[in-house]
VMD Tcl script that builds the backbone (N, CA, C; Angstrom):
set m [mol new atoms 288]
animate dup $m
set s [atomselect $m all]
$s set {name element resname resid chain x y z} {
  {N N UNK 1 A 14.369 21.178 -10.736}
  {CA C UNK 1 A 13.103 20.664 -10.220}
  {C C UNK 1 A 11.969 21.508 -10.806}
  {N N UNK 2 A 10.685 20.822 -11.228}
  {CA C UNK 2 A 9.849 21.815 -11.827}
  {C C UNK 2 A 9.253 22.542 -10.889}
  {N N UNK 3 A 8.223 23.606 -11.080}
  {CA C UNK 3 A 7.547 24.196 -10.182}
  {C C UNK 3 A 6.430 23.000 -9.403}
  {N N UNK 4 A 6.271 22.056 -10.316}
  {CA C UNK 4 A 4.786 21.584 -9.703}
  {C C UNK 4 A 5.240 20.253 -9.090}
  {N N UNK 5 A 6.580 19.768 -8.888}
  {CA C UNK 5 A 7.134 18.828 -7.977}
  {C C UNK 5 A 7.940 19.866 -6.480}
  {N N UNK 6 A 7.837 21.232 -7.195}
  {CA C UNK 6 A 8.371 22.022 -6.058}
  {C C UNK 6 A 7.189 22.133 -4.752}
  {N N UNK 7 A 5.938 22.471 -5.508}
  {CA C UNK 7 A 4.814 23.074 -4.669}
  {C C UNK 7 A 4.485 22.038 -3.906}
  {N N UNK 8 A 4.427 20.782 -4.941}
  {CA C UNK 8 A 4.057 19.270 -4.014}
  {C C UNK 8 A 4.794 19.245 -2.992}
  {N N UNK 9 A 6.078 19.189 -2.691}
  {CA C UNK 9 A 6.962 19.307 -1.463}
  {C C UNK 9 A 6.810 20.258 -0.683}
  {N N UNK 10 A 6.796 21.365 -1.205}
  {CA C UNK 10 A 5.999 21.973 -0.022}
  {C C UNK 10 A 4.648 21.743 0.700}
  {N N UNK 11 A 3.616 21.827 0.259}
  {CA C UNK 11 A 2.439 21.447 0.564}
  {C C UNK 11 A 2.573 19.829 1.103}
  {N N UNK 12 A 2.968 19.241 0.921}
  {CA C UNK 12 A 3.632 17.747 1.757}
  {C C UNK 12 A 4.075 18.117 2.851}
  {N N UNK 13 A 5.109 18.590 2.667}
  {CA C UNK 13 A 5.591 18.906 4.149}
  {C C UNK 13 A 4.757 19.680 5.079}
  {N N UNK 14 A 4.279 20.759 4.792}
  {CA C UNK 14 A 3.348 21.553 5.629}
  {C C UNK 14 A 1.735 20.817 6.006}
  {N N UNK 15 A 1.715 19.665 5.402}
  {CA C UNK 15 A 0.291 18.614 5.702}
  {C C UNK 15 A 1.078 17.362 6.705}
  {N N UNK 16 A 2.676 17.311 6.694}
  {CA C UNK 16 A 3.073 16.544 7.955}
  {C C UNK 16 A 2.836 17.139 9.405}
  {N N UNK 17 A 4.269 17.992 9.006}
  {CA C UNK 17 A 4.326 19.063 10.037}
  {C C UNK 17 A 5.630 18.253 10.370}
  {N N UNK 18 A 6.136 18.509 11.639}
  {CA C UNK 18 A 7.547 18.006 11.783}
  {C C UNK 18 A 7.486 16.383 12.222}
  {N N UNK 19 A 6.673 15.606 12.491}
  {CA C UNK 19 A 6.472 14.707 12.584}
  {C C UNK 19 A 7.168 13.140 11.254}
  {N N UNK 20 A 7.255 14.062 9.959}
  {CA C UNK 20 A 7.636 13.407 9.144}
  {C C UNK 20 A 6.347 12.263 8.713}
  {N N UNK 21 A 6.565 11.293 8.151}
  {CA C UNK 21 A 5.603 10.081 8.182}
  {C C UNK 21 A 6.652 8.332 8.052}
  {N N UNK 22 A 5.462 8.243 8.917}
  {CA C UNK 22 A 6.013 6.659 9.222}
  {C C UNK 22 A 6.259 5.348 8.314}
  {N N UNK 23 A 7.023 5.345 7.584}
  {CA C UNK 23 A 7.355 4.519 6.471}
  {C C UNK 23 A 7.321 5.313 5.424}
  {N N UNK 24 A 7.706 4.662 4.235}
  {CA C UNK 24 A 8.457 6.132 2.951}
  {C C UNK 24 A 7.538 5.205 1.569}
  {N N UNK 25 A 7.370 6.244 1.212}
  {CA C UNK 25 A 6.450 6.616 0.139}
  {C C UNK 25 A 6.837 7.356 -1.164}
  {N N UNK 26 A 6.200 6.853 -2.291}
  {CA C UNK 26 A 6.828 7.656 -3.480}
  {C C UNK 26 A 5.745 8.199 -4.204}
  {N N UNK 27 A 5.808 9.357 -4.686}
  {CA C UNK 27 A 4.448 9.924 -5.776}
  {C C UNK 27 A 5.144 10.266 -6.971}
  {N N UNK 28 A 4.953 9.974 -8.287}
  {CA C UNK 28 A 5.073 9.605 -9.077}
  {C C UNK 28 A 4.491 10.387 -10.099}
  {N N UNK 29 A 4.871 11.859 -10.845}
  {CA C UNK 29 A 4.086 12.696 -11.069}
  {C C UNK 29 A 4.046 12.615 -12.628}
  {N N UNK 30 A 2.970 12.164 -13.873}
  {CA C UNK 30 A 3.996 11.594 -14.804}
  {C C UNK 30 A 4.006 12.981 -15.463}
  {N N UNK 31 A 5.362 12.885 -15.913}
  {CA C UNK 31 A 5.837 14.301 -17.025}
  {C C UNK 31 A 6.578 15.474 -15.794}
  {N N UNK 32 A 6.577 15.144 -14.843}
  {CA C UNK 32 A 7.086 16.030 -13.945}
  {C C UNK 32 A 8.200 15.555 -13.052}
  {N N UNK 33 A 8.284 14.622 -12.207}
  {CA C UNK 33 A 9.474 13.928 -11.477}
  {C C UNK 33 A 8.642 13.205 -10.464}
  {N N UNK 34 A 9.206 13.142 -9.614}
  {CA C UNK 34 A 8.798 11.723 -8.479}
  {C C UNK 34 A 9.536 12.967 -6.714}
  {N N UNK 35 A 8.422 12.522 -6.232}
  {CA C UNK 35 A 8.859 12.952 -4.881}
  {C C UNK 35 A 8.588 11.913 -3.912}
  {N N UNK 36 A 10.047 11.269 -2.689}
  {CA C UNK 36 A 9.812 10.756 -2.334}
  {C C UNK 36 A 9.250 10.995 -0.574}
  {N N UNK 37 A 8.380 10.733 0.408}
  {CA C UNK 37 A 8.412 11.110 2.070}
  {C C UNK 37 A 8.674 10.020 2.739}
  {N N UNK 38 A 9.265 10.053 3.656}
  {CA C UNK 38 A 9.287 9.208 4.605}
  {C C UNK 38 A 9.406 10.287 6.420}
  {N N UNK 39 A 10.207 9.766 7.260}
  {CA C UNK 39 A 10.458 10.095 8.559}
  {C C UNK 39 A 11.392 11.353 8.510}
  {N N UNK 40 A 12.255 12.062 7.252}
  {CA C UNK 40 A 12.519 12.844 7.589}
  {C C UNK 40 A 11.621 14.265 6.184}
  {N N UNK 41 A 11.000 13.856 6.158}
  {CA C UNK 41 A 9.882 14.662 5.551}
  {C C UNK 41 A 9.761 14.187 3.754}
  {N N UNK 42 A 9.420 15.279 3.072}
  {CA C UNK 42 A 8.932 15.168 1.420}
  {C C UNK 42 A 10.097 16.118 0.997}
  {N N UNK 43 A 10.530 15.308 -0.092}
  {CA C UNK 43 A 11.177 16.032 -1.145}
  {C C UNK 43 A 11.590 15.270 -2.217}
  {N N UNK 44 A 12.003 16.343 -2.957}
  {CA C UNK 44 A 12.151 15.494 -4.365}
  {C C UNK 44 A 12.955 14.529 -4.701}
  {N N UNK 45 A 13.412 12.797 -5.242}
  {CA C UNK 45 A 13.863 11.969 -5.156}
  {C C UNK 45 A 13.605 11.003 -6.199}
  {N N UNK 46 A 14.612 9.691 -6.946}
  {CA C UNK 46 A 13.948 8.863 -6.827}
  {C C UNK 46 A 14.431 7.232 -5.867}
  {N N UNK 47 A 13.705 6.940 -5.275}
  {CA C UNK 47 A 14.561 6.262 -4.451}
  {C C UNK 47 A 13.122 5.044 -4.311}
  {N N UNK 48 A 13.565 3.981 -3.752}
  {CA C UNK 48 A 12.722 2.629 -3.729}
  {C C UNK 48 A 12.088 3.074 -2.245}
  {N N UNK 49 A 10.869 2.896 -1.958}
  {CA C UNK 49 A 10.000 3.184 -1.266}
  {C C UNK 49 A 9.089 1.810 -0.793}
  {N N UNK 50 A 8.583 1.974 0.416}
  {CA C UNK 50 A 7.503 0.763 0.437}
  {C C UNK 50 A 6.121 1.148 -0.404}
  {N N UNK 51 A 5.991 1.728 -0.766}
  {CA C UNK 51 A 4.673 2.068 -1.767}
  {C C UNK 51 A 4.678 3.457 -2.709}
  {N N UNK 52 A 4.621 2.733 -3.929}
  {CA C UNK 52 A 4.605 3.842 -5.163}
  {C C UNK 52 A 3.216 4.117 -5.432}
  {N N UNK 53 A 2.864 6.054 -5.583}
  {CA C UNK 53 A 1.879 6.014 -5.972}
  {C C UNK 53 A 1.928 6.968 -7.564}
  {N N UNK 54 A 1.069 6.729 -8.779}
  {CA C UNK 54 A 1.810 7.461 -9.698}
  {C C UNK 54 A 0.277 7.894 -10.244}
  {N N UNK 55 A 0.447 9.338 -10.900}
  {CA C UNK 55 A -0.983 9.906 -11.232}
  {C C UNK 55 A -0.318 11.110 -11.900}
  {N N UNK 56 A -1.613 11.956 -12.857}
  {CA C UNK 56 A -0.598 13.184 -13.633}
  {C C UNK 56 A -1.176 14.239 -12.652}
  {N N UNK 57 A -0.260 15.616 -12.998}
  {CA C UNK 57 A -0.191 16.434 -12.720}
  {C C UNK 57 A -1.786 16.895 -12.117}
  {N N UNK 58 A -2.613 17.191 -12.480}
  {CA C UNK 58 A -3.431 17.863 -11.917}
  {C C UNK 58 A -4.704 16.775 -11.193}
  {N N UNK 59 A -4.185 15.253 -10.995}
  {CA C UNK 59 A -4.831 14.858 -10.049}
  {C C UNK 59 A -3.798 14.601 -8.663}
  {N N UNK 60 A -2.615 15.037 -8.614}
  {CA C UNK 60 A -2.009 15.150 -7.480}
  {C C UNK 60 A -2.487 16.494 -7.236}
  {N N UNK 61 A -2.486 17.584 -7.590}
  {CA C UNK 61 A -2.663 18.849 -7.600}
  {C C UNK 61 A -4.284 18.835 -6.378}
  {N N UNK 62 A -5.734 18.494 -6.748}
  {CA C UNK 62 A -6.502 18.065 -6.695}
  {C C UNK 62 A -6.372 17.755 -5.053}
  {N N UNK 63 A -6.052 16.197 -5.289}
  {CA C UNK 63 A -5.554 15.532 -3.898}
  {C C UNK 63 A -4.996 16.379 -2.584}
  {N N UNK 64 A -4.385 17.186 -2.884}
  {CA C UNK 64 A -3.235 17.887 -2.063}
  {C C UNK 64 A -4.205 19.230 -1.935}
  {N N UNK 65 A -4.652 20.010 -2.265}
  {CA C UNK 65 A -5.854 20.903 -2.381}
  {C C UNK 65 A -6.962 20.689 -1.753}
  {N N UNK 66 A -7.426 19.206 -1.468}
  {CA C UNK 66 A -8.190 18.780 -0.730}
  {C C UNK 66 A -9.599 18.841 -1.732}
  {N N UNK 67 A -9.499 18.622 -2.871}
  {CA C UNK 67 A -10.294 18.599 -3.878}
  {C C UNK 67 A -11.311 17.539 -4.317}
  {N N UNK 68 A -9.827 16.053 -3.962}
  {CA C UNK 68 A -10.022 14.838 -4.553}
  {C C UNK 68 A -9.723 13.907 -3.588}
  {N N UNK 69 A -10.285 13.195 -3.150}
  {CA C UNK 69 A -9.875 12.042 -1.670}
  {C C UNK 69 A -8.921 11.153 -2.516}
  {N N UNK 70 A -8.134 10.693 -1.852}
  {CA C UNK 70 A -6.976 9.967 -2.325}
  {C C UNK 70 A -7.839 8.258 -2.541}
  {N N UNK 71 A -8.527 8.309 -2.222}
  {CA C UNK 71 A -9.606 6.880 -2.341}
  {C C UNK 71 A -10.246 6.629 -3.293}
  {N N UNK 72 A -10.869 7.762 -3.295}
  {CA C UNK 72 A -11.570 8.048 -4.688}
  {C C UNK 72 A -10.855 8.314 -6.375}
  {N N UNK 73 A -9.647 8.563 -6.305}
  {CA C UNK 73 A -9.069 8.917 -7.180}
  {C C UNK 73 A -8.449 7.390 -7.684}
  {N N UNK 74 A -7.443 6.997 -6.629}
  {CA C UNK 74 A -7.782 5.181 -6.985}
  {C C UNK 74 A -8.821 4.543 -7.241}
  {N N UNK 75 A -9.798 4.375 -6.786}
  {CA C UNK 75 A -11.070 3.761 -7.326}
  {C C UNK 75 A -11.816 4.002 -8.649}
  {N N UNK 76 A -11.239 5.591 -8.751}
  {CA C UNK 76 A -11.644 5.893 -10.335}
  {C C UNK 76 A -10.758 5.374 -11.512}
  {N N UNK 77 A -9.442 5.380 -11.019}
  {CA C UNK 77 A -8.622 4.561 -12.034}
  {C C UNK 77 A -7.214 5.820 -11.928}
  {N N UNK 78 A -7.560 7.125 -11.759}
  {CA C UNK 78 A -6.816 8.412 -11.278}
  {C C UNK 78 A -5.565 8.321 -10.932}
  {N N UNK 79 A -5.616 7.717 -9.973}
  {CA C UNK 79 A -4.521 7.284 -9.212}
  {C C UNK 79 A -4.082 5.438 -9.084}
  {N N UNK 80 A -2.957 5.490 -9.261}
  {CA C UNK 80 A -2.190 3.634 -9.437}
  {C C UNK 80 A -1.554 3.619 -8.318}
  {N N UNK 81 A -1.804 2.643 -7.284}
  {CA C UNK 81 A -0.701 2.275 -6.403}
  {C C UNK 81 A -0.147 1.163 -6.851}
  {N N UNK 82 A 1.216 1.247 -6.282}
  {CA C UNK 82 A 1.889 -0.069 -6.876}
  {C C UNK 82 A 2.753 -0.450 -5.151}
  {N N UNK 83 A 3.022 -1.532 -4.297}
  {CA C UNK 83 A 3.175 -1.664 -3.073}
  {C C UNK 83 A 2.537 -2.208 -1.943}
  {N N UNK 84 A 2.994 -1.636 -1.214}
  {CA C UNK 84 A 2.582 -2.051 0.318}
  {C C UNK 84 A 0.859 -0.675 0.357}
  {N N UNK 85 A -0.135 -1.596 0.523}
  {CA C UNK 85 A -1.700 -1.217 0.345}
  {C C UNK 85 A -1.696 -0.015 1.926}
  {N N UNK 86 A -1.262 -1.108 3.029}
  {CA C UNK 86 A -1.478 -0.708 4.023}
  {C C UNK 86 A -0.823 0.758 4.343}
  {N N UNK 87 A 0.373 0.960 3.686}
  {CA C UNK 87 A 0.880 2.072 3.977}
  {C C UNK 87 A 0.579 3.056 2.986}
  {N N UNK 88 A -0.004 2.915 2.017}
  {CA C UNK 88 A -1.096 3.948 0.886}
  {C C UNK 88 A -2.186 4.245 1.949}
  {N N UNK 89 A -2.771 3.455 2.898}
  {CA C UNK 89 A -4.433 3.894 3.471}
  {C C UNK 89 A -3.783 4.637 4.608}
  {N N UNK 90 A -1.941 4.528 5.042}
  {CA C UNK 90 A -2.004 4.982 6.553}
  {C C UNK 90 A -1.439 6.423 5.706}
  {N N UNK 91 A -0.984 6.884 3.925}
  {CA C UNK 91 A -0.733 7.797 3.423}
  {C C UNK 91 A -1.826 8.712 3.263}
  {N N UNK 92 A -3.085 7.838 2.994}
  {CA C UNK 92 A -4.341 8.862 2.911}
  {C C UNK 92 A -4.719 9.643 4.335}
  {N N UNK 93 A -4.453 9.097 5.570}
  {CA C UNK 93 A -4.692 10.349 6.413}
  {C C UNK 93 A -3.867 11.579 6.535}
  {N N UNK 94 A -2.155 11.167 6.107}
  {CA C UNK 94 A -1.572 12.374 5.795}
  {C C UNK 94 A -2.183 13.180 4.582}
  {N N UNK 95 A -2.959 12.700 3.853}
  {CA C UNK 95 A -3.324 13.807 2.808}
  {C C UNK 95 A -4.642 14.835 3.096}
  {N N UNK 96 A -5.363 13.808 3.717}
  {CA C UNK 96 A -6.707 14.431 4.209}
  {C C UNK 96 A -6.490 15.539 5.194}
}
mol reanalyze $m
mol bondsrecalc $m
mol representation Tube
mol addrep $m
């Protein structure tokens, strides 16, 4: 696993907390690997998800840092969702 799909899982998990999140999700890191979350937390995976989100390295970095709103980064073109919309907007409060 690289370092920067490692840190993402961490920092994922520690922005849940033990709660996990409600429906499963994939981030999509390109040149690095894919981490997937759902209900029993974030870690590294690749597995079919209700919503893929895929972006490079240092705009997940960004996002997760609290740098870059996960809204804004889609709207700029930054970030691609591919999926279920609704569960990307209920993903952006886990990031915020």
């Amino acid at each position: 696993m690289s370092d920067v799909i490692e840190a993402a899982v961490k920092a994922l998990n520690e922005k849940m907390g033990s709660d996990g999140f409600d429906g499963s999700a994939k981030f999509v890191i390109e040149g690095e690997g894919s981490i997937v979350m759902d209900s029993d937390g974030a870690r590294a995976a690749e597995e079919d998800t209700d919503v893929t989100l895929s972006a490079d390295a240092d705009t997940f970095e960004s996002i997760l840092a609290g740098d870059l709103d996960p809204t804004a980064a889609f709207m700029s073109g930054r970030l691609s969702v591919d999926g279920d919309m609704g569960m990307a907007m209920k993903l952006g409060s886990v990031l915020a």
